[in-house]
C-alpha beads as a LAMMPS data file, in Angstrom:
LAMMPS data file: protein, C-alpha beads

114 atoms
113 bonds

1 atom types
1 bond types

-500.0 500.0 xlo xhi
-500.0 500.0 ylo yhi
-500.0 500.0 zlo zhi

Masses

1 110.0

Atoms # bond

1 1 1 -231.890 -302.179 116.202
2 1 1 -230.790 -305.331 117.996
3 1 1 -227.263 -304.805 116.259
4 1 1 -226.940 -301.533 117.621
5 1 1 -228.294 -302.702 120.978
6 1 1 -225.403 -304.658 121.377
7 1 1 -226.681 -308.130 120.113
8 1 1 -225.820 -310.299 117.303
9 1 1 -228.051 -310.074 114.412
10 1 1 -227.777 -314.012 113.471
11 1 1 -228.910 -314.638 117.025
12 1 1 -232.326 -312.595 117.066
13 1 1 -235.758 -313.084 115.369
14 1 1 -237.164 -311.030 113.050
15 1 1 -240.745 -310.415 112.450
16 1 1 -242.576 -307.297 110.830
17 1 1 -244.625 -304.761 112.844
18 1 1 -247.779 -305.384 111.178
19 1 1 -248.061 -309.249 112.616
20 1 1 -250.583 -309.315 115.373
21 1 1 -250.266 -310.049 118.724
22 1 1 -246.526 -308.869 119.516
23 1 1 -246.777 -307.788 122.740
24 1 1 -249.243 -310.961 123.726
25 1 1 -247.647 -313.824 125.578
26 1 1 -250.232 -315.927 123.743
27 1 1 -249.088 -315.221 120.322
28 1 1 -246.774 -316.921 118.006
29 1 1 -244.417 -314.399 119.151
30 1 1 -244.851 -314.531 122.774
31 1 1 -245.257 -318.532 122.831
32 1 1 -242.079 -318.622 121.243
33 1 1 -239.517 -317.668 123.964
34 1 1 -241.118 -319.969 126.837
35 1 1 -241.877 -322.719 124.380
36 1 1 -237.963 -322.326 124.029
37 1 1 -237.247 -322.086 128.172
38 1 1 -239.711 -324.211 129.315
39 1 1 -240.292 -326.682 126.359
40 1 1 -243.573 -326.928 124.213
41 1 1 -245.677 -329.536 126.942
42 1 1 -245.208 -326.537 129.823
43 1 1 -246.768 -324.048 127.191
44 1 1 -249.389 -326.389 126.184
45 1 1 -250.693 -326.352 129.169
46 1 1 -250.056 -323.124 129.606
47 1 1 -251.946 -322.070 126.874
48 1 1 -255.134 -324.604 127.862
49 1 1 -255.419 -322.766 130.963
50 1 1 -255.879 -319.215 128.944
51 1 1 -258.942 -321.454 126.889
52 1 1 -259.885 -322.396 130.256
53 1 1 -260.131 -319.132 131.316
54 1 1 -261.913 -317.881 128.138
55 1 1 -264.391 -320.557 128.626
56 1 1 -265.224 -319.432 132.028
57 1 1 -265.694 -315.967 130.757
58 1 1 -267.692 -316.837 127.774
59 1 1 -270.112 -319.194 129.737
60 1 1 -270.533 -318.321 133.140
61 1 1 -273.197 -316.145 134.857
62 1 1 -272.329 -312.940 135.884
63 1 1 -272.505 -313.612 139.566
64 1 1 -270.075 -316.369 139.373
65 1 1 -267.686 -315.035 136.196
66 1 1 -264.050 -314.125 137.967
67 1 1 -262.838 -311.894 134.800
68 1 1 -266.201 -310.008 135.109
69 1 1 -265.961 -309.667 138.720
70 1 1 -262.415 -308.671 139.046
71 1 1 -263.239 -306.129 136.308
72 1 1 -265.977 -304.432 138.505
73 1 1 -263.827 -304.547 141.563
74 1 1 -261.508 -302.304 139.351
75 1 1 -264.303 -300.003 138.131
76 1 1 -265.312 -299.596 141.833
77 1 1 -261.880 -298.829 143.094
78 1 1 -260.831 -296.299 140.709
79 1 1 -264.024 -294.852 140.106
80 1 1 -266.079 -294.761 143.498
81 1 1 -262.956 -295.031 146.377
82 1 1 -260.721 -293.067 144.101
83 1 1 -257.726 -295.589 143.753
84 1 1 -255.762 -294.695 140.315
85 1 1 -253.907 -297.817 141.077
86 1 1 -253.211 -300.976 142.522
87 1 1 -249.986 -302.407 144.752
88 1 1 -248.339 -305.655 144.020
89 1 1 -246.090 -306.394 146.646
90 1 1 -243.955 -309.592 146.131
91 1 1 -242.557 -311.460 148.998
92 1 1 -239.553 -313.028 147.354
93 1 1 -236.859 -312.079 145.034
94 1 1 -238.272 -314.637 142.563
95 1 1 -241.382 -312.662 141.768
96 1 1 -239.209 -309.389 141.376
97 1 1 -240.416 -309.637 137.440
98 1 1 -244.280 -309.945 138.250
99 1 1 -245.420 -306.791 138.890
100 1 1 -243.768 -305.637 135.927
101 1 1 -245.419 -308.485 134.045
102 1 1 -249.204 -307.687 135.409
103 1 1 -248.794 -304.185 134.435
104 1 1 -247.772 -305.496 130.567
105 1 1 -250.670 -307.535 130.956
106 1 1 -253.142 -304.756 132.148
107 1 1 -252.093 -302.560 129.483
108 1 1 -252.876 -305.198 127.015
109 1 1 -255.907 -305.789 128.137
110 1 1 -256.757 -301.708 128.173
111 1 1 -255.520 -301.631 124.659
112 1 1 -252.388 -299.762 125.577
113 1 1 -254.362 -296.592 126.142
114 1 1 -252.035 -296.523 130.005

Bonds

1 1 1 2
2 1 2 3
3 1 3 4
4 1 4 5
5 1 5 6
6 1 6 7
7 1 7 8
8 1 8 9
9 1 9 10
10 1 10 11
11 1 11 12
12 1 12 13
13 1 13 14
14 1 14 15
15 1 15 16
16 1 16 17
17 1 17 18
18 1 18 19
19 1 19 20
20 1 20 21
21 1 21 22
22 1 22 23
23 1 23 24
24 1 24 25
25 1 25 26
26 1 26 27
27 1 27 28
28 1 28 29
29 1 29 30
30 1 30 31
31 1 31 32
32 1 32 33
33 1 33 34
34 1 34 35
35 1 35 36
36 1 36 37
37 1 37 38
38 1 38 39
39 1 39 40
40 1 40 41
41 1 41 42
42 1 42 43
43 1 43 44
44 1 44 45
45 1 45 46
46 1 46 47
47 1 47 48
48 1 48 49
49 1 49 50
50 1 50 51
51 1 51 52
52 1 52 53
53 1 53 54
54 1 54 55
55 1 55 56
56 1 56 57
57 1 57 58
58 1 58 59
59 1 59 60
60 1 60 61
61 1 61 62
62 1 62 63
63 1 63 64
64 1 64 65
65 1 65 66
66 1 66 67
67 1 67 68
68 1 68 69
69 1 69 70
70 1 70 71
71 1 71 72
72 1 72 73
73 1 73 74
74 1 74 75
75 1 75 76
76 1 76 77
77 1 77 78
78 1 78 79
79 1 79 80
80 1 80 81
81 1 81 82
82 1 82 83
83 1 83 84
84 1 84 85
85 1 85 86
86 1 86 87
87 1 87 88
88 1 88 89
89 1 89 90
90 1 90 91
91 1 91 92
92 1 92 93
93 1 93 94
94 1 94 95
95 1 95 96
96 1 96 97
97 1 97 98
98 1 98 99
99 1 99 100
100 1 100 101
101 1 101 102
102 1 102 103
103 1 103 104
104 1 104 105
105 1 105 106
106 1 106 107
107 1 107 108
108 1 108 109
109 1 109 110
110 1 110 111
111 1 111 112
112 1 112 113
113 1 113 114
């Protein structure tokens, strides 16, 4: 497909449907590319602040846990005030890509089911 999309075989990599993760920018497949842009030490750290994260989640309280509380706040918008959806409005032509990029990462995290 990348052939007929215009693009050099030689210069694309391959990697079968069934391996996990594809569409995760913290799997082998996602690390690659910004290990590749930004270098490996950038997605080191990078990837420590996803454990950091997944620490939080796993050991905080309830009161205190942001991916718990942020996950409420969307229960309570969608389901009590009626808001299907959410606005990202960025303020600089830098961050054209990032609403794009949190709605990847929203489906991800809904299991692709929007």
């Amino acid at each position: 497909l990348v052939e007929k999309f215009g693009i050099d075989p030689n210069n694309a990599f391959a990697f079968w449907d069934w391996v996990g993760g594809r569409y995760s920018v913290y799997s082998a497949v996602g690390v690659l590319p910004l290990s590749l842009q930004y270098g490996f030490s950038v997605v080191e750290k990078f990837l420590k602040g996803a454990s950091s994260i997944d620490q939080h989640f796993k050991s905080t309280s309830l009161e205190e846990n942001i991916p718990v509380l942020l996950g409420l706040l969307s229960v309570w918008n969608v389901s009590f005030l009626g808001y299907p959806a959410r606005a990202i409005l960025p303020y600089s032509q830098a961050l054209e890509k990032f609403a794009p990029h949190i709605q990847q990462v929203s489906m991800e995290s809904n299991g692709k089911g929007v």
